[in-house]
C-alpha positions as CSV (number, residue, x, y, z in Angstrom):
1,X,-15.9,-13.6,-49.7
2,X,-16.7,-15.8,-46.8
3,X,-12.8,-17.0,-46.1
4,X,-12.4,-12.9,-46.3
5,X,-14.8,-12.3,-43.3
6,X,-13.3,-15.5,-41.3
7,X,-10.1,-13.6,-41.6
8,X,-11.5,-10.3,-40.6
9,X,-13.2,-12.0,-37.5
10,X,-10.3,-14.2,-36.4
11,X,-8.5,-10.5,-36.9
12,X,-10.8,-8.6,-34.4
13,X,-10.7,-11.5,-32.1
14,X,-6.7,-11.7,-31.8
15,X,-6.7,-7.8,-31.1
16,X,-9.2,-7.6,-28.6
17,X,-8.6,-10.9,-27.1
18,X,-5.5,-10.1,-25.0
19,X,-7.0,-6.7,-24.2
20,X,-10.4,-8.7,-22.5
21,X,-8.2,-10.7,-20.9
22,X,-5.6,-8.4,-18.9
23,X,-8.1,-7.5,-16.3
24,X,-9.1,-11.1,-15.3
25,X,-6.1,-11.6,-13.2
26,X,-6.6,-8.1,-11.5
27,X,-10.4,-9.3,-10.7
28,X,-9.5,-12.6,-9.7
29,X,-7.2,-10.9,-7.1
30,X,-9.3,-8.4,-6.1
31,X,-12.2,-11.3,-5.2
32,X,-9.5,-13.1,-3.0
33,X,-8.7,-10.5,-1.4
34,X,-11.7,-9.1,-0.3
35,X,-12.9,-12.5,0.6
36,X,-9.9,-13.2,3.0
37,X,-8.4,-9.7,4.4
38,X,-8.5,-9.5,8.3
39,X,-8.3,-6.1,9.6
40,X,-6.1,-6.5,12.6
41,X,-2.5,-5.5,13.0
42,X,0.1,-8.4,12.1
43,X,3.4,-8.3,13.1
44,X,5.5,-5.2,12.0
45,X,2.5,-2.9,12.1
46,X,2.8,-3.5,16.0
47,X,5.4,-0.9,16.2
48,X,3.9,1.6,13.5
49,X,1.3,2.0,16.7
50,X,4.0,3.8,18.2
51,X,4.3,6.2,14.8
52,X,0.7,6.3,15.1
53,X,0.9,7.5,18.8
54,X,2.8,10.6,17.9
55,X,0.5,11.3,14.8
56,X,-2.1,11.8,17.2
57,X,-0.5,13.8,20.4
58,X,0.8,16.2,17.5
59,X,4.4,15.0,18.4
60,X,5.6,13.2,15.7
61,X,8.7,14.7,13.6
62,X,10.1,14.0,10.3
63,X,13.1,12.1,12.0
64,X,10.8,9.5,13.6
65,X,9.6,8.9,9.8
66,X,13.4,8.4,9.2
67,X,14.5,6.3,11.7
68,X,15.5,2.9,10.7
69,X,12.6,-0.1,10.4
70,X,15.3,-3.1,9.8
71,X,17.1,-2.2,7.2
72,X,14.9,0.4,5.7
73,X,13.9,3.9,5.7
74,X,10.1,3.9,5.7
75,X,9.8,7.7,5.1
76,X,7.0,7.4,2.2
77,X,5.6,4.7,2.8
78,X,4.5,5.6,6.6
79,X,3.4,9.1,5.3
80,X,1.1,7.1,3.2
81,X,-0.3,4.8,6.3
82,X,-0.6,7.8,8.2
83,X,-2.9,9.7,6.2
84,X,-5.2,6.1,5.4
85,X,-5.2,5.4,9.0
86,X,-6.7,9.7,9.5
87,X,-9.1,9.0,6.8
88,X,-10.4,4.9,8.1
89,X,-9.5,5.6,11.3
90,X,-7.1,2.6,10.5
91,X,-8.7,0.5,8.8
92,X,-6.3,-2.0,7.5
93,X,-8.1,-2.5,4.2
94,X,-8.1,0.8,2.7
95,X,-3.6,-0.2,3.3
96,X,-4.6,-3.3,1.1
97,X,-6.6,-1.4,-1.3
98,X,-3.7,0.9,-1.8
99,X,-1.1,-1.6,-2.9
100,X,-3.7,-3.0,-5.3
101,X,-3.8,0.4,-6.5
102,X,-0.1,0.4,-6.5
103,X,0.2,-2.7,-8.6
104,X,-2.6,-1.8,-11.4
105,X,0.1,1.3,-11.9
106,X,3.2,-1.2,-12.0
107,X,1.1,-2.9,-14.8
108,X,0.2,0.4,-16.6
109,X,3.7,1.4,-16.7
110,X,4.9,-1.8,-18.3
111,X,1.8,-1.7,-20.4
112,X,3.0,1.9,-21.8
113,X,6.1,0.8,-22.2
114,X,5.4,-2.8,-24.0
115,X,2.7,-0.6,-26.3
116,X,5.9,2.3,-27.0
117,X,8.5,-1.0,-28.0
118,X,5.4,-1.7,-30.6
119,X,5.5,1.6,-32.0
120,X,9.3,2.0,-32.0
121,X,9.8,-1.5,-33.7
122,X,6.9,-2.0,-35.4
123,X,5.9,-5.2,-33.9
124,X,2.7,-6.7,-32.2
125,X,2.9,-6.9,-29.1
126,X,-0.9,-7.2,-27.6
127,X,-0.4,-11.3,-26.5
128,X,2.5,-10.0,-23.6
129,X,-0.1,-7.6,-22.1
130,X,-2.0,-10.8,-20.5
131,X,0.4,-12.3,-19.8
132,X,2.6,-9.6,-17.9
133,X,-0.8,-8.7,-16.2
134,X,-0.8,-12.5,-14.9
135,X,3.0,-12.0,-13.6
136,X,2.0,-8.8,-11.6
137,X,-1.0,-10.0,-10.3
138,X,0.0,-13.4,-9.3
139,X,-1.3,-14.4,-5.8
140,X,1.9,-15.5,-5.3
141,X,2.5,-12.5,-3.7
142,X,0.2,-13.6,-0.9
143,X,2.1,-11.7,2.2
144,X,1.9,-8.6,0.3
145,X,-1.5,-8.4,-1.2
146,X,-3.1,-9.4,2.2
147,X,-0.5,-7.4,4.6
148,X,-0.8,-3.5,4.5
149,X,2.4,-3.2,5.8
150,X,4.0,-4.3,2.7
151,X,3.0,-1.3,0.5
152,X,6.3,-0.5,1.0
153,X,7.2,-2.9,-1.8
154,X,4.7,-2.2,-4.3
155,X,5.8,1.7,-3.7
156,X,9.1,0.5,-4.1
157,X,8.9,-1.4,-7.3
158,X,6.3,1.5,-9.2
159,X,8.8,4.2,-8.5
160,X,12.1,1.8,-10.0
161,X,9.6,0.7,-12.9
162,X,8.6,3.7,-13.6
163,X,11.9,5.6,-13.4
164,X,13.4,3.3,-15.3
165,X,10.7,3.5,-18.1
166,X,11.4,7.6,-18.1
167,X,14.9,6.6,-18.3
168,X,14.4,5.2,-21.9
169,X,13.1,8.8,-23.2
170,X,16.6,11.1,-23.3
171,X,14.3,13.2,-25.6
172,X,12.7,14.4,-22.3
173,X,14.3,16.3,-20.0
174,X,11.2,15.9,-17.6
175,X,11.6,12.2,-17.7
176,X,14.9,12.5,-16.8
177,X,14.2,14.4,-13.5
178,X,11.0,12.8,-13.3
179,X,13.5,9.5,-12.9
180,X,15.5,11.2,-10.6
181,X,12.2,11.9,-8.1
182,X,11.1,8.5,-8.5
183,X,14.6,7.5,-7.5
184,X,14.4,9.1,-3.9
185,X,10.8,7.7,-3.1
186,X,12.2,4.2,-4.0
187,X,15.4,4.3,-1.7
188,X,13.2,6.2,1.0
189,X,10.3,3.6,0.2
190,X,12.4,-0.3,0.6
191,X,16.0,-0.5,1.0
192,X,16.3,-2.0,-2.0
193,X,15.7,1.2,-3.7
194,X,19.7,2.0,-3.2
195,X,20.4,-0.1,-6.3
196,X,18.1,1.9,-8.5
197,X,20.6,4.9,-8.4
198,X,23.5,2.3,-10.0
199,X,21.2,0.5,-12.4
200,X,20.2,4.3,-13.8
201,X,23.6,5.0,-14.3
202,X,23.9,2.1,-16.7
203,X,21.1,3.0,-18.4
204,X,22.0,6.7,-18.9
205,X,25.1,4.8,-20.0
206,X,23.4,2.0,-22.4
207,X,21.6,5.1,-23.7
208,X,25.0,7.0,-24.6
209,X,25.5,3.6,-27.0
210,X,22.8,4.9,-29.2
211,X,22.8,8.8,-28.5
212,X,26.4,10.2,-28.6
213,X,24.8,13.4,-27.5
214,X,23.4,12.4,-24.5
215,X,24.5,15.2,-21.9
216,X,27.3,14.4,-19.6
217,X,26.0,17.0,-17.4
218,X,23.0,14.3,-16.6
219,X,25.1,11.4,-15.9
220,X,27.1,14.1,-13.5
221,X,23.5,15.3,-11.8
222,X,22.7,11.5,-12.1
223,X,25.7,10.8,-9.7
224,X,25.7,13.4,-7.6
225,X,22.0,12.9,-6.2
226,X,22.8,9.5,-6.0
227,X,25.8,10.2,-3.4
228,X,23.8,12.5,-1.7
229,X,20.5,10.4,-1.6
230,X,22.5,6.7,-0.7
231,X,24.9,9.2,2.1
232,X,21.5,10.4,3.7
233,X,20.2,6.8,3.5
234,X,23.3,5.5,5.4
235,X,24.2,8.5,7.8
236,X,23.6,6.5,11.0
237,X,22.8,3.6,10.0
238,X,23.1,0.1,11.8
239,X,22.8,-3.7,11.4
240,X,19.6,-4.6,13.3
241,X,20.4,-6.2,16.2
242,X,18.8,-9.5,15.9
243,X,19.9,-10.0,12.4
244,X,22.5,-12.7,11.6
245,X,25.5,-11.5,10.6
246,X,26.5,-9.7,7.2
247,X,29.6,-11.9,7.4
248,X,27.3,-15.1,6.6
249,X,27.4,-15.0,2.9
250,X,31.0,-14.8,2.5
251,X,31.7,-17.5,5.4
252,X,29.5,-19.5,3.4
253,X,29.5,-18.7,-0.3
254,X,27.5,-21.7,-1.4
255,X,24.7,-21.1,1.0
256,X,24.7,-17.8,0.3
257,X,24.1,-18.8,-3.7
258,X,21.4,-21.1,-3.0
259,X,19.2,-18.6,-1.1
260,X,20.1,-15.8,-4.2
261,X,18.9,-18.9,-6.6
262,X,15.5,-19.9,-4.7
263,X,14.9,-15.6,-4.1
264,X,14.8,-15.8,-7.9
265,X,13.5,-18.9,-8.4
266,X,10.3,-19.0,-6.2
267,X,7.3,-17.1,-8.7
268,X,7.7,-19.9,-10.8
269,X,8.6,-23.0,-8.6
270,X,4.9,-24.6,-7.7
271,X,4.2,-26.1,-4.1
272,X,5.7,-22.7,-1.9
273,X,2.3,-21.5,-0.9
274,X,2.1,-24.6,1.7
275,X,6.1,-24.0,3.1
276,X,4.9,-20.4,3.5
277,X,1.5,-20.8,4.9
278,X,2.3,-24.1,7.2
279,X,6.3,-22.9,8.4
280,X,7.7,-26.6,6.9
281,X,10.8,-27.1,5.6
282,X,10.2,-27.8,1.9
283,X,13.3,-29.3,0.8
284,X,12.2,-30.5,-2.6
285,X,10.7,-27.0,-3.1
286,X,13.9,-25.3,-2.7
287,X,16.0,-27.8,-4.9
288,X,13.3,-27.0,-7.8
289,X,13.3,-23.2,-7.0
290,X,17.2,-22.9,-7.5
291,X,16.7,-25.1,-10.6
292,X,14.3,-22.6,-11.5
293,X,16.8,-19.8,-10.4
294,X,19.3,-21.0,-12.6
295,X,17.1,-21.3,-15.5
296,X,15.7,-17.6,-15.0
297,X,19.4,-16.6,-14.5
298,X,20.9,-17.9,-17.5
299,X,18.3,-17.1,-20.1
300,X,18.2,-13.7,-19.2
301,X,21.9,-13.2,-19.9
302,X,21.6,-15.2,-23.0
303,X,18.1,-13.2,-24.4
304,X,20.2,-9.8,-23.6
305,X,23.3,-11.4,-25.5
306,X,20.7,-12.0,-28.7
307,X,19.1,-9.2,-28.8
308,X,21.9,-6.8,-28.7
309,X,22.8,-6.6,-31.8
310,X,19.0,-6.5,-33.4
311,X,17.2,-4.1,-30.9
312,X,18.1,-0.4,-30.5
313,X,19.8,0.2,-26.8
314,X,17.0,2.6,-26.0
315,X,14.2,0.1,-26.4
316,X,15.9,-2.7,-24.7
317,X,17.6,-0.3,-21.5
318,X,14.6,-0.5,-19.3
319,X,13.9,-4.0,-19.7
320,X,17.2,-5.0,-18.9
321,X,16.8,-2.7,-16.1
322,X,14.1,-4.1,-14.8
323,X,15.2,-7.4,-14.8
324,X,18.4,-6.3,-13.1
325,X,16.4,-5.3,-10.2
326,X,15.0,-8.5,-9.3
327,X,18.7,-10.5,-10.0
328,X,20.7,-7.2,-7.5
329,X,18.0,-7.7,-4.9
330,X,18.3,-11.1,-5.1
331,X,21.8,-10.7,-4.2
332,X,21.6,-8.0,-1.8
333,X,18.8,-9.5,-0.1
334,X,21.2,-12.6,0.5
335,X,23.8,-10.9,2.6
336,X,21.3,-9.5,5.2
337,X,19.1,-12.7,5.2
338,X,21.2,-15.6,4.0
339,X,21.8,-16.3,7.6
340,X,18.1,-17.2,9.0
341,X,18.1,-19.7,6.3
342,X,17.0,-20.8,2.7
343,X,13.8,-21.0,3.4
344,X,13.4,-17.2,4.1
345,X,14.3,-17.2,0.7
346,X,10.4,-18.6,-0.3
347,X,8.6,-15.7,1.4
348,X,6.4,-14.6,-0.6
349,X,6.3,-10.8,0.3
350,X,10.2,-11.0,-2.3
351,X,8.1,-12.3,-5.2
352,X,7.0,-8.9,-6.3
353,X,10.6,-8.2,-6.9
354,X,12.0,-11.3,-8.4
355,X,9.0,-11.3,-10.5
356,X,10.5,-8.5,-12.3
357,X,13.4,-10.7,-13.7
358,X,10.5,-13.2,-15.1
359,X,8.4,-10.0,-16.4
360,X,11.8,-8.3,-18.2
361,X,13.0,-12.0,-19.3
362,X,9.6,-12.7,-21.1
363,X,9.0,-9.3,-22.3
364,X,12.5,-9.1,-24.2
365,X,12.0,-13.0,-25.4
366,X,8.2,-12.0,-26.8
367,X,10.1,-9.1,-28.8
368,X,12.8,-11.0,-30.1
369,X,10.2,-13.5,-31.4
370,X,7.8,-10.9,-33.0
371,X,10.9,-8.9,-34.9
372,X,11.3,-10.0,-38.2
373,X,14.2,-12.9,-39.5
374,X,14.0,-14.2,-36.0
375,X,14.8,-17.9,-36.3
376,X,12.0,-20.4,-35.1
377,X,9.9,-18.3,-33.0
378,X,7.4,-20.8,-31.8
379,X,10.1,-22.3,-30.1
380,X,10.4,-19.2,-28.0
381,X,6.8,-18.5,-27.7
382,X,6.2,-22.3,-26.4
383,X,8.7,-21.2,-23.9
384,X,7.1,-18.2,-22.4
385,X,3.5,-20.4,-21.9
386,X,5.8,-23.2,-20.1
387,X,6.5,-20.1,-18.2
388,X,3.4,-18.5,-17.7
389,X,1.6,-21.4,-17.2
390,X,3.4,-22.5,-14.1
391,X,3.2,-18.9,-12.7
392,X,-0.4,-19.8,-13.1
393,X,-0.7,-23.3,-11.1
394,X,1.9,-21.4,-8.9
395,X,-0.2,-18.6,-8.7
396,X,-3.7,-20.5,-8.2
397,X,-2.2,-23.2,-5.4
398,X,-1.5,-19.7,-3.3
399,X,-4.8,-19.3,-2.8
400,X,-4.4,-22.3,0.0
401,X,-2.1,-19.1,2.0
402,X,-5.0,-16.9,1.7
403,X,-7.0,-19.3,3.7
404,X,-4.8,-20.3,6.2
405,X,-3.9,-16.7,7.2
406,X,-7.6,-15.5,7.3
407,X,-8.3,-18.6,9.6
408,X,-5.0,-17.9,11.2
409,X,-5.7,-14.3,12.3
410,X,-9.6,-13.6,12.1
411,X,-9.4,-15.6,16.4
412,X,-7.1,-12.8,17.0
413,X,-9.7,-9.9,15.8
414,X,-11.9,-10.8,19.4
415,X,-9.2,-11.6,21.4
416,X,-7.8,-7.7,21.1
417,X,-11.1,-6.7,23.4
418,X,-10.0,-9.4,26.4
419,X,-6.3,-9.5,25.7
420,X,-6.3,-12.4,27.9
421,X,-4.9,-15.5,25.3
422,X,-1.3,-15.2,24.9
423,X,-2.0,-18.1,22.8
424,X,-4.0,-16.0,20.1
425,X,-1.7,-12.8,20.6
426,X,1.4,-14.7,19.7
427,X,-0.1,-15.0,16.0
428,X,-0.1,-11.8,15.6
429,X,2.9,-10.7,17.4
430,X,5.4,-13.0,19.4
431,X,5.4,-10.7,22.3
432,X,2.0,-10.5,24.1
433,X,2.7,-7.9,26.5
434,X,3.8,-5.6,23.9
435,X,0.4,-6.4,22.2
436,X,-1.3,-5.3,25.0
437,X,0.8,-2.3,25.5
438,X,0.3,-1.0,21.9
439,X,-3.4,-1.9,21.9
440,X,-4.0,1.0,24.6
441,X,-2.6,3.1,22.4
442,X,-5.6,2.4,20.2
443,X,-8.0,2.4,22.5
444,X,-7.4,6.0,23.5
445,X,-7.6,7.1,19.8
446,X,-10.2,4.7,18.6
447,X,-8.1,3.3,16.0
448,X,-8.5,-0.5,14.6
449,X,-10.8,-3.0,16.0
450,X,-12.2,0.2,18.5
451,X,-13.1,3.2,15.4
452,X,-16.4,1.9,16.5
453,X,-16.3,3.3,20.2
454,X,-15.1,6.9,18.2
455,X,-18.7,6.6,16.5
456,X,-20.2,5.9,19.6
457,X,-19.2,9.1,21.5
C-alpha cells in the first residue's frame, strides 16, 4: 500500500511539475525587465518621431506607414506604436510590455501545439513545456525585450508560429485563411516575413503526403496571395543606402557562411552578452557559435530524416516549419548584413528567430524519444538538457547586457531637457542635432520624457 501511494505522489508530482515551472522563466524576465527599462528613445525610434509628428497634425497616410524602414515594411507594427504612444503619451514601457505580451502568445501557440502532438500520438509531452518556455523567454534576447522598437520581431515570429501551427489543421478551412491573414501581418510586420509565404507552400505540400485530398484550389489561393502580397512588398523597393552591398555574400562565400553559422549558433553559444553589451570583438565567441551553428544545423536535418518515417506529416509539418524559419533567416539575413561583419551576427535582437531552429529541433527530438520502440532515449533526452542548460547560463550571463544598457542610457533621460552633451546624445543616437531636432517634436506634443508638462496644463 505505501509503495502504491509513493507512486501515486511521484505521479502528481511529474504532471504538475513542468506545469509549475513554465512560468518561472516568464517571471524571471518580467523582474529584469522592469528593474532595468529606460524610457527614452534609442536609436531607430528617433525617426518613428517623425511618424509620430504626422499622427498628431492629422497628416499622416497609410503610405508613410509603408514606406520602407531598412529593409522592412513597418506597417503593423507602427500602427501598434502609434496607438500605445495615444494611450501613454509614449511611454516606452507600455512598447516593452507589449512584446512581452507578444511572446507569452509565441509560447501559448507552441504550448497548443506540443499539447495537440500529445493527443495525436499519444505521448507525454508535459517535460518540453518548461523547457520551450526557457527558449522563448531567454534573456538572450536582451535588445528586444528592453527596446520597444523591436516588437516588430516578436509580431513577426507570433504571426509565422501561429500560421504555421493553423497550417497543420487541413480539417479547418478557417485555419487555412486564418494562415493566410497571419501571413500578411508577418511580411508587413519584419522583412523576414517574405519567407513565410514559401515555407506554407511546403507545408500545404508536406500535408498533401498524408491527405491526397487536400484541395488544389488552396495551394492555388496559397500562391496567388503570396505573389500579390511579396509584389506589394517589393513595388518600390530599394537597398538602403548605407548598407554594404548585396554582392558581399557571393564575393565572399565563406564569410558569408560563417555569419549564417554564428546567426544560428548564438542562443546557445555562452559569453555573447559581454561582445554585445561592451562592442568587443569576440573572436573565440564566434568560432564556438559556428561550432554551435553547425551542430544545430546538422541535427535538425538528421532528427527530420528519423522521424519521417515514424511521425505522420501533419504532426511533424509545423515543426519543421518552424525551424526552417530560423535556418532561411539565417541565410537571408546574411546577404543584407554579411557585409558589416560577423560580429553583427551576435546581436541579440536575431535570437528570437534563430531560437526557433533550437525550439523546433528539441521539440521534434523530445517526440521522437517519447514514441514508442525508439532506441535509447536517454541518450536523446541527455542531449536536449546539454542543450537547455546552456541556453540557461547563456541566458542568465545576459543579464550583465541589461545592466550595462540601463547605466548606458538612464544619463541620457536628463540630458533630453538641456540637449547640451553631444557626448550623452550620441548613446542614443549618433547624430546629436537630429536628436535635438526630433526632441522638439515632443516637446510640442508632450510625448516622452515631457507627458508630464501635458499634465501640467
Amino acid at each position: 500500500m505505501q509503495r502504491t501511494n509513493q507512486s501515486r505522489i511521484l505521479s502528481q508530482v511529474s504532471q504538475w511539475l513542468p506545469v509549475f515551472l513554465m512560468p518561472l522563466p516568464f517571471l524571471y524576465l518580467v523582474v529584469q525587465v522592469n528593474t532595468y527599462r529606460v524610457d527614452v528613445p534609442f536609436m531607430d525610434q528617433w525617426n518613428f518621431v517623425s511618424i509620430l509628428g504626422k499622427f498628431y497634425q492629422g497628416t499622416l497616410s497609410i503610405r508613410d506607414l509603408w514606406l520602407q524602414h531598412n529593409e522592412h515594411r513597418l506597417v503593423f507594427p507602427q500602427i501598434v506604436m502609434l496607438l500605445l504612444a495615444e494611450v501613454s503619451r509614449w511611454n516606452i514601457s507600455y512598447e516593452l510590455a507589449f512584446s512581452l505580451f507578444l511572446a507569452v502568445g509565441i509560447l501559448s501557440i507552441l504550448v497548443w501545439q506540443i499539447r495537440n502532438t500529445e493527443t495525436r500520438l499519444q505521448v507525454r509531452l508535459r517535460w518540453l513545456l518548461p523547457i520551450v518556455s526557457v527558449m522563448v523567454f531567454s534573456l538572450a534576447q536582451g535588445e528586444n525585450w528592453l527596446w520597444g522598437f523591436e516588437l516588430q520581431v516578436f509580431m513577426n515570429v507570433l504571426a509565422v508560429v501561429a500560421g504555421l501551427v493553423l497550417l497543420g489543421q487541413p480539417a479547418h478551412r478557417w485555419a487555412f485563411f486564418g494562415a493566410i491573414l497571419l501571413g500578411i501581418i508577418a511580411t508587413y510586420s519584419f522583412a523576414n516575413g517574405v519567407l513565410y509565404w514559401f515555407l506554407g507552400l511546403f507545408t500545404l505540400l508536406l500535408l498533401a503526403i498524408d491527405d491526397r485530398r487536400l484541395r488544389t484550389s488552396r495551394l492555388v489561393l496559397w500562391a496567388a496571395t503570396a505573389i500579390l502580397t511579396i509584389g506589394s512588398y517589393m513595388y518600390d523597393y530599394h537597398t538602403p543606402g548605407q548598407h554594404p552591398s548585396l554582392l558581399v555574400a557571393l564575393q565572399q562565400p565563406l564569410l558569408y557562411l560563417q555569419y549564417v553559422l554564428v546567426y544560428l549558433g548564438i542562443p546557445v553559444t555562452v559569453g555573447s552578452s559581454q561582445c554585445v553589451a561592451y562592442g568587443l570583438a569576440c573572436d573565440q565567441v564566434a568560432a564556438v557559435a559556428v561550432a554551435a551553428g553547425v551542430s544545430g544545423l546538422v541535427l535538425f536535418g538528421l532528427i527530420i530524416a528519423w522521424l519521417a518515417r515514424r511521425i505522420p506529416p501533419t504532426v511533424l509539418a509545423p515543426y519543421i516549419g518552424i525551424g526552417l524559419y530560423g535556418v532561411l533567416s539565417a541565410f537571408l539575413t546574411g546577404i543584407g548584413r554579411v557585409g558589416f561583419g560577423i560580429d553583427q551576427a551576435m546581436a541579440s535582437r536575431y535570437v528570437t528567430i534563430s531560437s526557433l531552429m533550437w525550439i523546433a529541433l528539441v521539440s521534434m527530438l523530445f517526440i521522437g524519444m517519447t514514441t514508442r520502440g525508439a532506441d535509447r532515449p536517454y541518450a536523446g533526452y541527455a542531449l536536449t538538457v546539454f542543450f537547455v542548460g546552456f541556453v540557461l547560463v547563456n541566458s542568465i550571463q545576459w543579464q550583465t547586457y541589461f545592466v550595462w544598457r540601463r547605466d548606458f542610457l538612464l544619463p541620457v533621460r536628463a540630458e533630453l531637457t538641456s540637449l547640451k552633451n553631444d557626448n550623452l546624445l550620441k548613446h542614443t543616437f549618433p547624430s546629436p542635432d537630429y536628436v535635438r531636432a526630433q526632441t522638439q517634436i515632443l516637446k510640442k506634443y508632450h510625448l516622452s520624457v515631457f507627458r508630464d508638462s501635458h499634465l501640467q496644463q
